[in-house]
Wavefront OBJ file of the C-alpha trace (Angstrom):
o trace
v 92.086 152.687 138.382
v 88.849 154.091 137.225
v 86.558 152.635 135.521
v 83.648 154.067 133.189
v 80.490 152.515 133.112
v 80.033 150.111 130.312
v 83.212 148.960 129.862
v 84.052 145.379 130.421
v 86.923 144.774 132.952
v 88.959 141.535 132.561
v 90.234 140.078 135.479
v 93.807 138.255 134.932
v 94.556 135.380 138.147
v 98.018 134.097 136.736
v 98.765 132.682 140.081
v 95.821 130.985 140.579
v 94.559 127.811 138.949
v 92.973 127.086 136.095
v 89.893 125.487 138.051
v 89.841 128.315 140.439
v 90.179 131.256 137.935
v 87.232 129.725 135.979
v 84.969 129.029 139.222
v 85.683 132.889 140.240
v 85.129 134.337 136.591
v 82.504 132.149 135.427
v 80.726 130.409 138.343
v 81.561 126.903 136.873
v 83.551 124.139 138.029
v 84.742 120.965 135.490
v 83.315 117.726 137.296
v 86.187 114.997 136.628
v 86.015 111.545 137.476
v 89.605 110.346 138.410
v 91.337 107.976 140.550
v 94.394 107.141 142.848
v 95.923 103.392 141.670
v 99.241 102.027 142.811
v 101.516 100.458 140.417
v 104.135 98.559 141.915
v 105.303 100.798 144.925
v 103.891 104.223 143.685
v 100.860 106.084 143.479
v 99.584 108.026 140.779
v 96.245 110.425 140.161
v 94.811 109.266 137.023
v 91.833 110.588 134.874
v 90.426 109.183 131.642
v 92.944 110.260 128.558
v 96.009 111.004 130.937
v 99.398 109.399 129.963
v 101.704 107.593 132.856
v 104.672 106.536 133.412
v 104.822 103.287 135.759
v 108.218 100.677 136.324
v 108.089 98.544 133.610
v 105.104 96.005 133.454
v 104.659 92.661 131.343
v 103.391 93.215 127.559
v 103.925 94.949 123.957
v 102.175 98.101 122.949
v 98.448 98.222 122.221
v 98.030 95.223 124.967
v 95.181 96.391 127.635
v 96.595 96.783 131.241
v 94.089 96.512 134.234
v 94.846 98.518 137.500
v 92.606 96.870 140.223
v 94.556 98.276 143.236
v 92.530 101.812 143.380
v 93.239 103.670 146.514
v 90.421 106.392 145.804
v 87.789 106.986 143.488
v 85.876 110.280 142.769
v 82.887 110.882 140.142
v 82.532 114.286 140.861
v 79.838 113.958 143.255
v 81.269 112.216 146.054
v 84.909 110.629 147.145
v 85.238 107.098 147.742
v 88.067 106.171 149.462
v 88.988 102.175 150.085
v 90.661 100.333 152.878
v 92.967 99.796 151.774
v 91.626 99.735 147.920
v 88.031 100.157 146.776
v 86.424 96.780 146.211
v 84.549 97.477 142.852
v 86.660 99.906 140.779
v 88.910 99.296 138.267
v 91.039 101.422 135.673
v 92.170 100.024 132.441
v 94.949 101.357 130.683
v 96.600 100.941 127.239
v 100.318 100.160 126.700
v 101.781 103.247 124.376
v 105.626 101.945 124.416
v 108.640 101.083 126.788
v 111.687 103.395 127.384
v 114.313 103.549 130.129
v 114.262 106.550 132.167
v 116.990 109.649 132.629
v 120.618 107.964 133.830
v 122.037 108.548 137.235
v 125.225 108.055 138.274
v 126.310 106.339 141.390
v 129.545 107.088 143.069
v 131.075 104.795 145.654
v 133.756 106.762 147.270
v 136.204 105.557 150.242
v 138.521 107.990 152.066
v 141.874 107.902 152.423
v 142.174 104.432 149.998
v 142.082 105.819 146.787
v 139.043 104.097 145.897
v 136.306 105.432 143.893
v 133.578 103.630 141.801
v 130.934 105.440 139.399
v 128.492 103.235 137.979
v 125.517 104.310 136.390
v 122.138 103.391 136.159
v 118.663 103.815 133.416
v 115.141 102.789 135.247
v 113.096 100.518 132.882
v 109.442 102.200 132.685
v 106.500 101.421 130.810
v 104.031 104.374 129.188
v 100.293 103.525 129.936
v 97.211 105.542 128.600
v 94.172 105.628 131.003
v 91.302 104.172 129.154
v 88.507 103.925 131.105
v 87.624 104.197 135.210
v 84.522 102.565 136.445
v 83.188 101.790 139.721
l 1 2 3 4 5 6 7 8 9 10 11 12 13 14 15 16 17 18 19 20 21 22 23 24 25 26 27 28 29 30 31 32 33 34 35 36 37 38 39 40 41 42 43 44 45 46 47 48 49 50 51 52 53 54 55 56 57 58 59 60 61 62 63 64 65 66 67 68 69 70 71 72 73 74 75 76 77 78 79 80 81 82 83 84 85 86 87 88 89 90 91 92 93 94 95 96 97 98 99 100 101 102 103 104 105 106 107 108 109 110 111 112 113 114 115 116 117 118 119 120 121 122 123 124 125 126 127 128 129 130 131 132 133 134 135
């Protein structure tokens, strides 16, 4: 494809993302600060404004929620990583509501016996909304 001079080409990167399409076209990367917390026996990557879901935790909506067990904590600058958590960071969180999650289905089957058994099942989860991260 030829080009004539003056006109503007526009690159399009649909497989590449977001933060890496606007590094290549305009030579700036987003800074976040965000951190990895465990909530019961997960882990989740969490920045300021992002919505979780987490197994259901103690309190009504509005209540504040503090995460103190933060695996890693990044400002942009540099990565601090704990062992096993980092000592002086915390993430508070807001409670936005309670739901259950999608059902599954379990089915007991036994050969030759006739015997089956379908039970289901709904996980109890809790919605948080990252307030603030500080370390």
């Amino acid at each position: 494809m030829a080009v004539s001079p003056g006109t503007a080409v526009r690159y399009t990167f649909h497989y590449v993302a977001h933060r890496a399409r606007r590094l290549f076209l305009f030579g700036e990367v987003q800074k976040s600060v965000y951190a990895v917390v465990r909530s019961g026996a997960r882990s989740y990557r969490v920045e300021e404004g992002a919505t979780i879901t987490v197994d259901r935790r103690a309190g009504d909506a509005g209540d504040a929620v503090i995460l103190d067990q933060v695996l890693l904590f990044a400002d942009g600058v540099r990565v601090r990583a704990g062992t096993p958590f980092v000592s002086d960071a915390i993430v508070t969180a807001q409670i936005v509501g309670h739901g259950r999650g999608p059902k599954i289905r379990v089915f007991k089957y036994k050969n030759k016996t006739r015997s089956r058994k379908t039970r289901g099942h709904r996980q109890e989860e809790t919605t948080l909304r990252i307030t603030k991260i500080e370390a």
